[in-house]
N, C-alpha and C positions, 0 to 999 in steps of 0.2 A: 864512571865515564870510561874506562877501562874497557871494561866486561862489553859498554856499549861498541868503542872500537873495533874487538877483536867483532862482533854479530855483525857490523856494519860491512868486515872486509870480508867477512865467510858470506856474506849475502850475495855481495861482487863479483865473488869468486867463482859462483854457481850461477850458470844460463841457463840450463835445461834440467827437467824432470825422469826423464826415460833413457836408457841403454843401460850397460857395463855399469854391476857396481862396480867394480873395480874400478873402473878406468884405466887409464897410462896416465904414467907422468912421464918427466925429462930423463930422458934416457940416462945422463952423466949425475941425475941429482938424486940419495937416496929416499927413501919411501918415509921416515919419520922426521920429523922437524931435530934439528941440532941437538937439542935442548933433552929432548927426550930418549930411553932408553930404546934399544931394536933389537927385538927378540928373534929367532929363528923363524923364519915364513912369513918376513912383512908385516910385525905387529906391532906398536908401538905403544909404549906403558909410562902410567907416572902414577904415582902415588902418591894422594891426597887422604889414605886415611888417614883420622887419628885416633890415638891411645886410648884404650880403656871405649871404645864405641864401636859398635856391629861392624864387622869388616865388610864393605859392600862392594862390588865389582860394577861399571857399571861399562857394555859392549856399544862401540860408539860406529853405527853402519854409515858410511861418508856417501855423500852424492859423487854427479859425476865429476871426474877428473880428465878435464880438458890436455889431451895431447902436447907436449911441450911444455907445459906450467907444471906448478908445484903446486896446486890451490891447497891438496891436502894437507900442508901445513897451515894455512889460515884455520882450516876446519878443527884441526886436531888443537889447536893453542885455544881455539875458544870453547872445547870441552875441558880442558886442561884449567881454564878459568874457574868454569863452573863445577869443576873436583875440589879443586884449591877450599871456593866457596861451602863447597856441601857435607867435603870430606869423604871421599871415593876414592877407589880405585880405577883408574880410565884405561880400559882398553882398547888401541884405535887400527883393528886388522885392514889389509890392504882386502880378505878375503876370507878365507877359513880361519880359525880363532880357536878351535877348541884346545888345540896342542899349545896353545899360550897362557891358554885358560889355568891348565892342568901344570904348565911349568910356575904362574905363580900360586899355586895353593902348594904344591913339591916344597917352594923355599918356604912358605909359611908354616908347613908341617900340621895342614887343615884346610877345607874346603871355607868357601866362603860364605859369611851367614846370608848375603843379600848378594843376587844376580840378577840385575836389568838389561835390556835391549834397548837401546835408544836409536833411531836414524833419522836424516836429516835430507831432504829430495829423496833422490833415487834410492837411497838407504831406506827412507818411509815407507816406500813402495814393499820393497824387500821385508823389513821391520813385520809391517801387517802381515804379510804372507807366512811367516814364521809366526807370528800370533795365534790367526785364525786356525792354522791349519794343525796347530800342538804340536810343531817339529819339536823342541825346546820343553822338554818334561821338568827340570830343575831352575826353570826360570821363572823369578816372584813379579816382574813386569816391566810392561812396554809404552817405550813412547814415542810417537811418531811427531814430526814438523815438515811443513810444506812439501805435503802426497800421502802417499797413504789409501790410495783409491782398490781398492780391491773388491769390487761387487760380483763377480765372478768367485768368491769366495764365500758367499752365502749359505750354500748347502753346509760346506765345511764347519762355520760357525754358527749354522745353529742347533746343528749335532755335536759340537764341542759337550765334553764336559769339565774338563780341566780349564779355565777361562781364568788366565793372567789376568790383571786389571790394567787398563789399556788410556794411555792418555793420548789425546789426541790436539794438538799444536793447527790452527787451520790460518794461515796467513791470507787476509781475504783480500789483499791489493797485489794478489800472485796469480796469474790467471793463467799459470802453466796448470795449477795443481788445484784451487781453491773449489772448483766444482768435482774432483774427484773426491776431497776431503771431506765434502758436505754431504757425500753422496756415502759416503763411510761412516759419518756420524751420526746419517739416518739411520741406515743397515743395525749397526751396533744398537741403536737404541731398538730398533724393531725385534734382535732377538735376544734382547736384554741380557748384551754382553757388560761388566763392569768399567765401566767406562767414565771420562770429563771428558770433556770436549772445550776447549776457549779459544775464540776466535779472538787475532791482532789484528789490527790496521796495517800490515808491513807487507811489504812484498817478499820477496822469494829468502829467509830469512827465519832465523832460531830468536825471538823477541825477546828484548831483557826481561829477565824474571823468570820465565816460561820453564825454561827447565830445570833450575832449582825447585818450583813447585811442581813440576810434576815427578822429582825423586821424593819431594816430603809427601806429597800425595800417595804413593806408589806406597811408601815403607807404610803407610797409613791403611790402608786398602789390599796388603799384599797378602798373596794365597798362604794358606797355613797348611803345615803337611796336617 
C-alpha cells in the first residue's frame, strides 16, 4: 500500500505531457528530496543495491515540474521505492547525468554491470528519443510510462542496429499521452524493435507493479556486448 501511495501522489503531481524536462522548482527549495544524497549538477542518488548481485544503475528522466512546487520530490521517493524493491541504484538528474554517472562508478572503483533509462511523462517523451535514436551506446535498456510518442522517429529506428530492449508502460485512462503511446507501440512493433508493451487502467501515472517488471524484463532481455 505504500508503493501504491507514493504512484498515487507522483500521478497528482503531474498535469501535463510536453515542455522542459527540467522544469523549475521553488526557487528557496533544493532539487533532491531531504532524504536523499545531491551530487554536483542536480542529481539525486540512493542506493538500493545489494551485496553479492549485479550492480545496476537505473537513470530516472522526471516529468514536468510545475513552477513553485517541489513535485520532484513525490516523483524521486516513488523510484526510490521501487530501488528499495528491486535493488538499484537510482539516479534522479534535474538534466545532464553523465558526470554523476561517472562520479558514482569513481567511488565504486568500476563501472556498472546494468544501465537503464526509465522516464515518466515528459521524461518518456525524452526516454524514446534517446532510445530510438542510439544517443546512449552503454545502455542495456529502456523504459518509458505515460508518453513516449515519438513517430517522427521512425526513420531513425528502423535503421537502428544497436536496439536496447524497450518497455513500454501505456496508461490508457490518460488522454494527454495514451494515443501517442499506442501510436509508438505500433511503430516498434512494425520495425520490430525489442519491445512489451502493457497497458493499465490508470491515468497519468507509473502503475503498481509496472516498473519492477519492466527492470526484471529489461535484465531478461538486455543487449549483450
Amino acid at each position: 500500500m505504500a508503493l501504491r501511495r507514493v504512484f498515487v501522489t507522483l500521478a497528482l503531481a503531474v498535469l501535463a505531457c510536453c515542455g522542459s524536462m527540467a522544469g523549475e522548482a521553488r526557487a528557496d527549495a533544493p532539487w533532491c528530496a531531504p532524504e536523499l544524497e545531491a551530487l554536483p549538477g542536480d542529481a539525486c542518488v540512493f542506493d538500493g543495491a545489494r551485496a553479492g548481485a549485479p550492480r545496476t544503475l537505473v537513470v530516472f528522466l522526471h516529468g514536468i515540474i510545475e513552477p513553485g512546487t517541489m513535485w520532484q520530490h513525490a516523483q524521486q521517493r516513488g523510484i526510490v521505492a521501487a530501488a528499495k524493491r528491486a535493488g538499484f541504484v537510482a539516479l534522479m538528474p534535474k538534466g545532464r547525468w553523465t558526470a554523476a554517472r561517472k562520479t558514482l562508478e569513481a567511488r565504486a572503483g568500476r563501472r556498472f554491470d546494468e544501465v537503464m533509462v526509465v522516464g515518466f511523462s515528459n521524461g518518456a517523451y525524452y526516454t524514446t528519443s534517446l532510445a530510438l535514436r542510439g544517443r546512449l551506446a552503454d545502455v542495456d535498456g529502456y523504459a518509458a510510462f505515460a508518453g513516449g510518442g515519438a513517430a517522427y522517429l521512425r526513420a531513425a529506428a528502423k535503421a537502428a542496429k544497436a536496439r536496447a530492449p524497450f518497455f513500454l508502460g501505456i496508461a490508457t485512462h490518460d488522454k494527454t499521452t495514451v494515443n501517442d503511446a499506442r501510436a509508438l507501440a505500433k511503430m516498434l512493433h512494425e520495425v520490430k524493435w525489442p519491445a512489451r508493451v502493457e497497458e493499465k487502467p490508470v491515468g497519468h501515472a507509473i502503475p503498481d507493479g509496472s516498473l519492477d517488471r519492466a527492470i526484471a524484463w529489461i535484465r531478461q532481455r538486455k543487449r549483450r556486448p
